[in-house]
N, C-alpha and C positions, 0 to 999 in steps of 0.2 A: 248192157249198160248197168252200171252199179244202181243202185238205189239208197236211199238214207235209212228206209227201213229195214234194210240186212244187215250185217256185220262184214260185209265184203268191203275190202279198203277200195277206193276209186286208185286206178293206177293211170297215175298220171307222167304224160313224159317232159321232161321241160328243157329247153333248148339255149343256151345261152353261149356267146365266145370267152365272155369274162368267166373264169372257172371260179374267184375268189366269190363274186357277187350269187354264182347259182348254189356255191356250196351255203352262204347266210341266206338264199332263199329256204333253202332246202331245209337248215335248222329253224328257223321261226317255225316254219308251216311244221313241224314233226311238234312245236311246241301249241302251237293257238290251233292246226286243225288235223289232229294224229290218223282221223280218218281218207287222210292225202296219202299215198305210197308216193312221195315225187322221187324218179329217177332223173338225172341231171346228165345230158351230153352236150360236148361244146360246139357240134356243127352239123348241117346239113344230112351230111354223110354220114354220119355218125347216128343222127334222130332215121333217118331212113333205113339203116341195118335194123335199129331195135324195133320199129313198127314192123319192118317183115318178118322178125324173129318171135315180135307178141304184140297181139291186139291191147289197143289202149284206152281206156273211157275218156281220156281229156289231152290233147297236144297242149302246150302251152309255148309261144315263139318269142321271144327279145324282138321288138320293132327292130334295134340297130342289131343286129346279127351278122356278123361281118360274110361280107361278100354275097350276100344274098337278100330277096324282096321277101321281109316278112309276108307281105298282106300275100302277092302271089302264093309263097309256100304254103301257106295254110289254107290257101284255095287249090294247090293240088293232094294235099293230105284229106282234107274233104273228099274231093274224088275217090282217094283211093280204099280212106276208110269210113263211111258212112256214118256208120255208130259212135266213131269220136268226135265230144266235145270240141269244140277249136278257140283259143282265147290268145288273142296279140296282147302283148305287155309292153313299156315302152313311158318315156317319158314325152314325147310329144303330141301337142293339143291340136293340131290344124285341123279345119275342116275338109279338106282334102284327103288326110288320111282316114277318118270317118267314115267317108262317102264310101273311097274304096273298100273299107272293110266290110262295110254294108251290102257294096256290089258283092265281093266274095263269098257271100253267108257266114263269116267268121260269125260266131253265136255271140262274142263277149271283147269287148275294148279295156283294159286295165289302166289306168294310169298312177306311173309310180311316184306322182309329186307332193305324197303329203305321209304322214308321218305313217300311219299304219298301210302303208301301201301292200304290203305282203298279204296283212290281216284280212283284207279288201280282194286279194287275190284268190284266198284260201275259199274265200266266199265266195266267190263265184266258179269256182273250177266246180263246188261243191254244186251249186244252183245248177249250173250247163251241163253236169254229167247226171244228174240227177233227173231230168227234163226231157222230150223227145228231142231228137234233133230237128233242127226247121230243112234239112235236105231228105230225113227221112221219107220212103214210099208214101203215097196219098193212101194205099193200099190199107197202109194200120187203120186206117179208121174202119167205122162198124160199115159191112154193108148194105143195110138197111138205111144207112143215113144216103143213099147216092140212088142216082136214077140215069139210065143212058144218055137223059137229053142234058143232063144239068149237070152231070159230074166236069167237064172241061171247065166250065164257066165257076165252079164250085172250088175247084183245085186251084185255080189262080189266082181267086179272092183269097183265099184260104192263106195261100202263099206269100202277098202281098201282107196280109195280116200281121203273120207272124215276123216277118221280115220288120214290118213297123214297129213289134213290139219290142223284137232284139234289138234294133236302132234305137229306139228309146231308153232299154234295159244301158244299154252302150255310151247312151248321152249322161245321163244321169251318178253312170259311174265313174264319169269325169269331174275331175276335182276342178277345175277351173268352170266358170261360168257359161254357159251356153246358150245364142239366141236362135231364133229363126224368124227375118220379117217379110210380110208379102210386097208385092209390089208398089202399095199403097204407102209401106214404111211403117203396116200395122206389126205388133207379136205376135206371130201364131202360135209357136214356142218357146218355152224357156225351161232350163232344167232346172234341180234343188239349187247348185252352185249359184246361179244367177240369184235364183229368189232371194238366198241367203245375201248375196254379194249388194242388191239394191233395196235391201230391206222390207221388199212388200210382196203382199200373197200372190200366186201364179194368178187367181180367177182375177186380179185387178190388174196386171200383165197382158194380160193374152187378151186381144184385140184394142189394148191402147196402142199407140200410135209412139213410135222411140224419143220424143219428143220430150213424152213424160219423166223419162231418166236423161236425158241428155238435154244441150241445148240447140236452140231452129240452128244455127249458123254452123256449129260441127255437125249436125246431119246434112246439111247441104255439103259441107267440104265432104264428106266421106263420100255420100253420091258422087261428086264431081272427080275425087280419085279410086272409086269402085270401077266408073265408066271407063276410065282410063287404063284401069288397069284390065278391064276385060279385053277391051281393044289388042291387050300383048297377052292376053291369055295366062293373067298373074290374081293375085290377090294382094289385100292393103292390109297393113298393120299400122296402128294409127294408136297417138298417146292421147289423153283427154281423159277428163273428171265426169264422171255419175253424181246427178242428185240423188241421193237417200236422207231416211230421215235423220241419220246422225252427223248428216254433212255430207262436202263434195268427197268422193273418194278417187283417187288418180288409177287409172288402168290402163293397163294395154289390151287392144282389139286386134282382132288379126280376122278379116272379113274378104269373102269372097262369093260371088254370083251363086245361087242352089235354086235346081228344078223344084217347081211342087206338086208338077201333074197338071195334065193338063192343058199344056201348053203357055201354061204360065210358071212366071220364076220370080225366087227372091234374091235374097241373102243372108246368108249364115255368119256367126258371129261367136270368135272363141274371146273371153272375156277373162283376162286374168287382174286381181287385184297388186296394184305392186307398191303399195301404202309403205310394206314392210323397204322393196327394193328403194325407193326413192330415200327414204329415212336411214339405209345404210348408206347410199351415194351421201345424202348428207354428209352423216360420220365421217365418212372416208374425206370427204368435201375440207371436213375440219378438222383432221386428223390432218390433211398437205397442211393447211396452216399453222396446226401446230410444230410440226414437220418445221415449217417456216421460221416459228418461232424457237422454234427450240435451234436451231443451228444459229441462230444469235446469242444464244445463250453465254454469260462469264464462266460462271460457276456450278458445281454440280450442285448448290443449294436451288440458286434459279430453274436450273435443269427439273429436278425434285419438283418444284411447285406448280411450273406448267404442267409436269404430268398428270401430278392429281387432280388440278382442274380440269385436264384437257377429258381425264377418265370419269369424273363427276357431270360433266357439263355436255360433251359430246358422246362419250361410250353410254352414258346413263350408268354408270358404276358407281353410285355415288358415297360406298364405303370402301374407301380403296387409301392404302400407304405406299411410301418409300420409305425400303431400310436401306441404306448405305453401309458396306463395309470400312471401319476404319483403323485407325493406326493400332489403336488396342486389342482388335485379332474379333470386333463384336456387331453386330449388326444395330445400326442405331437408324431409329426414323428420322428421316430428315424432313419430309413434308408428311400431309395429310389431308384428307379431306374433313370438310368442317362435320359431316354425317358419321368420319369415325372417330374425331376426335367427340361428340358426343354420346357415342356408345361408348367407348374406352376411356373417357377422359383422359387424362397423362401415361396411362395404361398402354398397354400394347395387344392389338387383336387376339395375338397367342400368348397366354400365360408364359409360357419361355420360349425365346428365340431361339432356345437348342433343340425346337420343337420342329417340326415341318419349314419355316423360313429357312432355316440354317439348313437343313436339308436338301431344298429346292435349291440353295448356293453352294453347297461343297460337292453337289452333285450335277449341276448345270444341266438340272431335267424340269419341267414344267409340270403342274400336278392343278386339276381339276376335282372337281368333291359335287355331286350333286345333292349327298347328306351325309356330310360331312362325319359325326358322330358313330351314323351306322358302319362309313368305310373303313376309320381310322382312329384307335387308339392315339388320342393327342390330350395334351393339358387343357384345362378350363380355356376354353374359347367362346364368344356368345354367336359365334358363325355356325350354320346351317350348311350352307352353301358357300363355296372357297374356289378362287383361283390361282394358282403361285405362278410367279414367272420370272425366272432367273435373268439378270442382265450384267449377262460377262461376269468379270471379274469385281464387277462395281457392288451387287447387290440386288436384292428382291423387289419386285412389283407384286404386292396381295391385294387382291382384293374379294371382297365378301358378301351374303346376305343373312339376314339373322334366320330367312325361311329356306325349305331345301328346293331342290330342282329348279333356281331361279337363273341360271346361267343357257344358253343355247351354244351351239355349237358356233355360231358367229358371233356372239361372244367371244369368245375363246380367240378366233380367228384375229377380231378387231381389237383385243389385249393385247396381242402377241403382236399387232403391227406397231402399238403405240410402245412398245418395250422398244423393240428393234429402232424406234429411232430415237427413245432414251436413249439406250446403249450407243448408239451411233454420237452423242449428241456428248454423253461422257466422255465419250473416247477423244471426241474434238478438244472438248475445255479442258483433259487431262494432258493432251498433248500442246495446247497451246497454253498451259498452268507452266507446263516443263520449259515453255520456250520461253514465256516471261521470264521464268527463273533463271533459266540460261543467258538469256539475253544480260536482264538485272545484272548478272556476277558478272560478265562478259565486261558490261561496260564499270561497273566496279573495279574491274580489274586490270580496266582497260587507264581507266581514271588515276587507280594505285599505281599502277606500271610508270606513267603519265609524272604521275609526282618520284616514285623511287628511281626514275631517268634523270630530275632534274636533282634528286638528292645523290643520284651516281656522280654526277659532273660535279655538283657543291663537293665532292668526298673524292674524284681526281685533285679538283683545284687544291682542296684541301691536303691531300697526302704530298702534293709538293711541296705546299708549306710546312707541313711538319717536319719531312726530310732536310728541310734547310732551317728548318728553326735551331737557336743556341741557347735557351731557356725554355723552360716550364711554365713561366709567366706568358711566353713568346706562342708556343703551343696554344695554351688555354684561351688566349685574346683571339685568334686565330679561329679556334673553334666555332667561340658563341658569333664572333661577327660575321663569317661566311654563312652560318647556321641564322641567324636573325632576319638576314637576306635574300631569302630563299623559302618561295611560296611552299607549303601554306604556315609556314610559321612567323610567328611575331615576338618571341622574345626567347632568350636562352641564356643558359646561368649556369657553370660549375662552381661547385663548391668540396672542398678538402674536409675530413673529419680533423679534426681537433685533439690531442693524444690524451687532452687533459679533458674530461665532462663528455669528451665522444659528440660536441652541437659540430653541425654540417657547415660550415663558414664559406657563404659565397668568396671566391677570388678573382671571377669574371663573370662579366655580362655584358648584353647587346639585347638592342633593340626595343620595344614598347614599356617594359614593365619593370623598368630599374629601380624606383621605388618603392614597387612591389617587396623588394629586397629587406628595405627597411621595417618591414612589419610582418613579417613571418620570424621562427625559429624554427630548426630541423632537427631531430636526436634520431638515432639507432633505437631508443627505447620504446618496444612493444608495448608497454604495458602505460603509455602515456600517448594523451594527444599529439603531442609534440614530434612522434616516433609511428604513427600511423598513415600517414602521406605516403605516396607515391617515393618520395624520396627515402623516407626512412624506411619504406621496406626496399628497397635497393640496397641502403646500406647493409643489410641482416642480410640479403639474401644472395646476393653479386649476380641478382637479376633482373633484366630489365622490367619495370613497374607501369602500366597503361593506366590513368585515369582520364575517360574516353569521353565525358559528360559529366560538368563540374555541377550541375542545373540536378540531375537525378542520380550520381554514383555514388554511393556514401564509399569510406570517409574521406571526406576532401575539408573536412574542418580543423583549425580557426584559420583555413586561408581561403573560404569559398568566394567570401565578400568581396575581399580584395584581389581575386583573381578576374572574378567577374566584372567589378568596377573599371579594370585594364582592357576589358574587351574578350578576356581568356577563356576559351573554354573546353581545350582538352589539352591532358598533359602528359608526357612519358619522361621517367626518371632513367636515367641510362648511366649502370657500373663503367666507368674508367679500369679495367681491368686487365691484369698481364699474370696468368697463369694464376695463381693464386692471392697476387696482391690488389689490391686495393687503392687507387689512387685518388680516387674519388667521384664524385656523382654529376653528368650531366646532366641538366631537365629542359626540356624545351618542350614548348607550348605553342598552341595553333587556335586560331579565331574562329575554328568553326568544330562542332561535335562530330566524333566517330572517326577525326582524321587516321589517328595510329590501330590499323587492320595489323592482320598476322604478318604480310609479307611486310609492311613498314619496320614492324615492331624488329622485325628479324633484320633487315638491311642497319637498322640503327644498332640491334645489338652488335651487329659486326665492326658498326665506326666505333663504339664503344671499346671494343676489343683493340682496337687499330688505334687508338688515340692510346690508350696502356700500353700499347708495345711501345709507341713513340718516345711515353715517358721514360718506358721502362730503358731503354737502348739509351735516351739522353742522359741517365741518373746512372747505367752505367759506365758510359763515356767520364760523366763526371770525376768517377769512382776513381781512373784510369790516370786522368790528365788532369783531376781537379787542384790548387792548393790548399785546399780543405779540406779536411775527411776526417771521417770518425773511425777508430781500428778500434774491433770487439777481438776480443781473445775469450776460448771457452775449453773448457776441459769435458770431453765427450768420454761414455764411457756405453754407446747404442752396439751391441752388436748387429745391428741391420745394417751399419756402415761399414761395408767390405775393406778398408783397409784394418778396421778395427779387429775385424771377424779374422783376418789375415795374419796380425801379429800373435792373438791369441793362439792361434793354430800351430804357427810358425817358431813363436818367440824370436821372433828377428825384431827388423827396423824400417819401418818404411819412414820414408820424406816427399812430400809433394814439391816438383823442381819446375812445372811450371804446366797453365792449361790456355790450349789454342783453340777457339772458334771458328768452326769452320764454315764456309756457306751456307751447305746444307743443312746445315742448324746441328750438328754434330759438333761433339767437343773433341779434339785429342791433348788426351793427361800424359805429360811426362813424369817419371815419378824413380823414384832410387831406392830399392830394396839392400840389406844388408844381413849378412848372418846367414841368406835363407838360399838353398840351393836353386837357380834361374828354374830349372826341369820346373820345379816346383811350384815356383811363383806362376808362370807360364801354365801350370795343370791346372792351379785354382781361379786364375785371372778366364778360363774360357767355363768355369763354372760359377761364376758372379754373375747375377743377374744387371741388365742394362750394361755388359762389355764385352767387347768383343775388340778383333784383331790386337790382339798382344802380340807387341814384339819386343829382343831383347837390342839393344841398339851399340851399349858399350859396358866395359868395365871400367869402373873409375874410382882411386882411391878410398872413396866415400859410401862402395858396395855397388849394385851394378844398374846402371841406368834402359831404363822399358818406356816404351810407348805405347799405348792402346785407347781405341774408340770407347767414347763414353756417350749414351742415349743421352735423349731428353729428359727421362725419369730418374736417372743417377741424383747420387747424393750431391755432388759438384755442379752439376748442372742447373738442381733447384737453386743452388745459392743465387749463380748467377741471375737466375732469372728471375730472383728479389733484390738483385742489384749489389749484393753483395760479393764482391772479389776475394776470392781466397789468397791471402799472400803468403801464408806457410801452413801446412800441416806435417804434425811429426806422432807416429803414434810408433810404440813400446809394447811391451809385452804388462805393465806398470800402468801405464797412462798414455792419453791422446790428445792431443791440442790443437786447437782449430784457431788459426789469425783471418779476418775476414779486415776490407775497408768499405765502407758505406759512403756518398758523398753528403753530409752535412744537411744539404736540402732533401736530404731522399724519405721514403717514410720507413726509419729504421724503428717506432713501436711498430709497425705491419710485421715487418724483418723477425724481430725478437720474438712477437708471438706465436707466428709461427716454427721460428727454429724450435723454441722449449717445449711447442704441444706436439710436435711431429716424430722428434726424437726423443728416447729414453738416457737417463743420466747424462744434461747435459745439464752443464753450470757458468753461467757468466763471472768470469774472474779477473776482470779486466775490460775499461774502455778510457780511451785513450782519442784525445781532442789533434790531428796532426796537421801542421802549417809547414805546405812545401812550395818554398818560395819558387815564382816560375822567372824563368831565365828568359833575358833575352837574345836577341838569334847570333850578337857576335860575342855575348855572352858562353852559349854554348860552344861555337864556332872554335872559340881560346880554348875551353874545356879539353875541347878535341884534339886540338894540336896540341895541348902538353904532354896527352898521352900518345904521341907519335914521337920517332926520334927523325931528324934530319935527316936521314938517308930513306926512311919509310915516305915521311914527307913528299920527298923531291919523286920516288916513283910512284907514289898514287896519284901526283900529281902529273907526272909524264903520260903516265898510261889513262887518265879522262882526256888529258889536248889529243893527242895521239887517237882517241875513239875506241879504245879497249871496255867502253862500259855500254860504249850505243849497242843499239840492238836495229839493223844486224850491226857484228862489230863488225868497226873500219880497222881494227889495228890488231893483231894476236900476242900474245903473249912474249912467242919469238924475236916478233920483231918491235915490241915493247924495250925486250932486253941488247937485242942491236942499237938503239937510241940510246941504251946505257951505257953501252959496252961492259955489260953485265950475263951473267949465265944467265937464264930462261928458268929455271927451280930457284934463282934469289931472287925475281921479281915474284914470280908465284906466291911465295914464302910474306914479302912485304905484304903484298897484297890482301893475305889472309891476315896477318895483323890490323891494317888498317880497317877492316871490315869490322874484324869482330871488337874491335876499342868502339866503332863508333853503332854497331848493333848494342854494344854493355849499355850506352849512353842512353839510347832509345827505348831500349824493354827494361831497364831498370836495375843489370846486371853490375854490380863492383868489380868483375872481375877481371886482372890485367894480364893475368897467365899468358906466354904465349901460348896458340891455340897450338901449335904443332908440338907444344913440348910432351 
């Protein structure tokens, strides 16, 4: 057997199934006790090859050692090898395992429940190898100490001795508490752990009476379920508080019947202090309710300040933050405890967030510091001692002490649960933040929808009316009164600009605020009050204008007062608009703030558009059929106007002979080129931009007549859609001339300013006031018939009785001319006469040519 006074390492074998725990056994003890050789196997089979292969001064057994009885094995390793040490390790305290170990001779009991348990190991492997064995021969002793008649009697005391002393050596090296009381309920024993655990010396311990540290009424209960439990052949483990002198202390007992010799018995008593377990139940106690509270929680602020509390007040952490990640990409404290907000004041524990915080969250790893300083290069912190702990995607949990090693590993543990239901608790209020918002817009939209349904149906009703409207006066009355009528608004106004000073001149209104009217003024000009409204930036811009809250939006002056004094309080200006022109400004207004959102603003820009086409289409109806017009004559000299660019090319002649509207919003241009080869005209017309499908149709005296599709963005096209009617164009290789008619009411300064800023060399050279008297119906009727001759007469007349015009026709041409008794090509022949006198009459044509000639 080794001894301490050689330089021989003790070789020890140690047995264990967890391979990770014997390989950190095996490093501590190489560290605290180098004179240990520990070799490590993980089973049975394994410890029993290397004993047969090499003698060993100390076995050392894991109590739980899978699939096998520590205590037995190491009471056959005894047997087998004498000289070895034998030491059970293990974390359990009963007294039953004790006893057995004691029956076995195991030399030494380890217990692994306190912090230096290896260190505590090392020591005793050293003591027991170092020592005789208590299974050792009687023989080693001197023989002069022994005599025939007394050696037996000598051997068994001797035995019994030693056995006492190892059972002691065994008690003592247990870290929890240990009793022994006689039958009387006196102490006979107690180990360090106890003395330490009720605070008073063992000589005033041993033979008081349990009384002394407990009270009469739990030593009667423990008697009453000791007895009980003997009766089943069990032991009791029982909760209950010790007197000492620093107060009661809670523990658990775990007691059961013990011989003492002699035919008398006690009971033994494993005594553990669990001050520390009750005060984590606590925590954990108040940890579910913070649990509790925090899943009621609004907001991730609220969230934020139970935690600090809960980590000040229940974890005992009581320098501890929250940083929240936020929109600006930074970790910002959101709460804190009052302990760090007086170390840091408005400060932050770490010198910079880009320090270890940010860390712990871009990396979503948890980071502990027992001394902080020594571990880790970091900025000015006045922490010692640090805990980080990342929570999701939201941000960090730190918390601190200013001294080092002030954390334990339940610590750690009990941070890291109160995180997990932070984070749980964010993730709630982030997803139900989302559902309010979703909800909010949901019914916002639901609300908007709600009202742009009842402004779809105001804007059906309304597109009837305008369809059937026969003025511009008739249109606008129409507007504001459907519009006044119709929740949520309460008054509305168009107003026209003025050619002369550009002020906005209401010319309709409806509903609350008609005197409203009277005390305002509107201008286009920016650079005046008068021109900063709602309305005048419409004018400037032929966009609709939102002033959403007349109470906080600036500028809503000098009409706030009197908007207000009406009830008014939000308003939208809305362009009357048709392509480019300008017809003028609606505004309508609503009794309650924030009414005009995006989707309104947009449904109204669209009536806005839809009210300018109405105009537009009426103004040039007008144009058309009015007796009143204004005819502009101008001398153009733009080559971007393809007939312009045409004759230049060409030096021919073109003449515009007439332009058709087609449904699809397509124009077709009839038109008469002369001088200029068709191939040609036909080569260039499919390289003009906005034309297409050119065709040549006829030759005629006058050079050769074409028809071809004109877009919406041709130069003829815009006219129309300012309401201007082209009624001649003649361009030369010399010059171009453009006749247009406006009606009278229409807005021909709109007209002019944009002809002259859009096209190059154009020059007003001519306008002209025209009064065309309108006929009435048998007025025309005469017209008609003078340019018929009696025999034309009498067959267009035959051929409508007869049903030559119904559809389908009753009567054919053939037998048209059988009614005559006429050829079938002379009624044809009439017929096309009659037609085309009374088409000249209608599109505006003088001409009396026969069509066949």
């Amino acid at each position: 057997m080794a001894s301490p006074l050689n330089s021989d390492p003790i070789s020890t074998l140690y047995v264990d199934s967890d391979p990770d725990r014997a390989e950190s056994v095996r490093s501590a003890l190489r560290d605290t006790h180098p004179c240990v050789a520990l070799d490590t196997v993980p089973s049975r089979a394994a410890a029993d090859r290397s004993l047969a292969a090499e003698p060993r001064d100390c076995v050392v057994v894991r109590a739980d050692l899978h699939g096998v009885d520590a205590v037995q094995y190491l009471a056959t390793v005894r047997d087998r090898s004498p000289s070895a040490a034998t030491i059970l390790y293990g974390d359990e305290h009963s007294p039953d395992l004790l006893r057995r170990a004691r029956a076995a001779g195991i030399d030494a009991y380890v217990h692994d429940g306190s912090a230096d348990h290896v260190s505590v190991l090392g020591d005793h492997v050293v003591a027991s190898a170092t020592e005789p064995s208590s299974a050792a021969p009687e023989a080693d002793a001197p023989d002069d100490r022994r005599s025939a008649g007394d050696a037996p009697a000598s051997t068994d005391r001797q035995r019994r001795e030693r056995e006492l002393e190892r059972y002691e050596a065994m008690v003592e090296t247990v870290r929890d508490g240990l009793y022994v009381l006689d039958e009387a309920g006196r102490f006979v024993a107690v180990n360090r752990a106890f003395v330490e655990l009720v605070g008073r010396p063992r000589t005033e311990l041993v033979g008081a009476h349990a009384t002394a540290v407990t009270s009469e009424e739990t030593h009667e209960e423990v008697n009453a379920l000791l007895e009980s439990a003997n009766a089943d052949g069990g032991d009791v483990t029982y909760e209950t508080t010790l007197e000492t002198p620093r107060g009661e202390v809670p523990v658990e007992t775990n007691i059961s019947s013990f011989p003492l010799g002699g035919g008398e018995s006690g009971r033994v008593g494993v005594v553990r202090d669990i001050s520390e377990r009750r005060r984590r139940e606590a925590q954990l106690a108040s940890l579910n309710e913070t649990a509790q509270a925090l899943a009621t929680a609004e907001t991730s602020q609220e969230v934020s300040e139970l935690a600090v509390r809960a980590a000040a007040e229940t974890l005992d952490l009581p320098v501890s933050d929250i940083k929240l990640y936020d929109e600006r990409g930074e970790l910002v404290v959101t709460a804190r405890t009052e302990a760090a907000a007086n170390l840091v004041g408005e400060g932050s524990l770490f010198a910079s967030d880009a320090d270890l915080p940010w860390e712990v969250y871009a990396t979503s790893s948890s980071a502990a510091f027992d001394d902080l300083p020594a571990e880790r290069d970091v900025s000015e912190t006045p922490l010692r001692s640090a805990i980080l702990l990342p929570i999701g995607k939201y941000g960090v949990f730190v918390t601190g002490e200013t001294e080092p090693n002030a954390f334990s590993e339940t610590d750690v543990v009990l941070a890291n649960i109160l995180v997990a239901n932070v984070r749980a608790a964010l993730e709630r209020t982030d997803r139900e933040e989302r559902l309010r918002e979703r909800t909010a817009e949901l019914e916002a939209r639901t609300e908007t929808l709600e009202r742009v349904n009842r402004i779809n149906d105001v804007i059906r009703d309304m597109t009837r009316a305008l369809t059937e409207a026969t003025s511009r006066e008739e249109i606008e009355e129409v507007v504001c009164t459907q519009l006044a009528n119709a929740e949520p608004y309460r008054f509305a106004w168009i107003g026209e600009q003025e050619t002369v000073g550009g002020e906005l001149v209401p010319v309709a209104s409806a509903g609350v605020g008609r005197g409203y009217l009277d005390d305002i003024t509107v201008t286009a000009a920016a650079d005046e009050p008068t021109g900063r409204g709602p309305a005048g930036r419409a004018l400037r811009t032929h966009e609709p204008q939102v002033q959403n809250d007349f109470h906080t939006d600036p500028p809503f002056e000098p009409w706030r007062a009197q908007a207000l004094k009406r009830g008014l309080r939000a308003g939208i200006s809305i362009p009357l608009v048709y392509k480019e022109t300008l017809y003028g400004v609606l505004n309508l207004y609503a009794g309650g703030p924030g009414v005009f959102d995006e989707l309104e603003v947009e449904v109204l820009g669209e009536l806005g558009r839809t009210i300018g086409f109405a105009i537009n289409a009426l103004e040039r109806r007008k144009a058309l059929v009015g007796d009143q017009a204004v005819e502009l004559e101008f001398r153009i000299d733009d080559p971007s106007v393809p007939p312009v660019t045409h004759v230049a090319d060409t030096e021919g002649r073109f003449s515009l002979d007439a332009l058709v509207e087609q449904g699809d919003g397509t124009i077709r241009s009839f038109f008469v080129v002369d001088g200029v080869d068709p191939d040609t005209v036909l080569s260039q017309a499919t390289q003009m931009p906005y034309i297409s499908d050119a065709n040549l149709l006829a030759e005629r005296d006058d050079g050769y007549l074409y028809e071809a599709t004109l877009e919406d963005e041709s130069f003829f096209a815009t006219l129309l859609g300012y309401g201007a009617h082209p009624t001649a164009f003649t361009a030369t290789a010399d010059r171009a001339t453009l006749t247009v008619e406006l009606p009278r009411t229409g807005d021909i300064r709109a007209f002019l300013e944009m002809f002259l800023q859009a096209y190059d060399g154009v020059e007003l050279v001519a306008r002209r006031e025209l009064d065309r008297p309108i006929q009435t119906e048998s007025e025309f009727r005469a017209l008609y018939r003078e340019r018929l001759t009696d025999r034309q007469e009498e067959v267009l007349r035959t051929a409508f009785v007869a049903g030559f015009f119904d559809w389908p026709r009753r009567a054919t041409g053939r037998e048209v001319a059988e009614i005559l008794d006429v050829s079938q090509p002379t009624v044809n022949r009439h017929i096309r006469k009659g037609e085309h006198e009374l088409f000249s009459l209608v599109f505006g044509s003088d001409e009396t040519d026969d069509p066949d000639a």
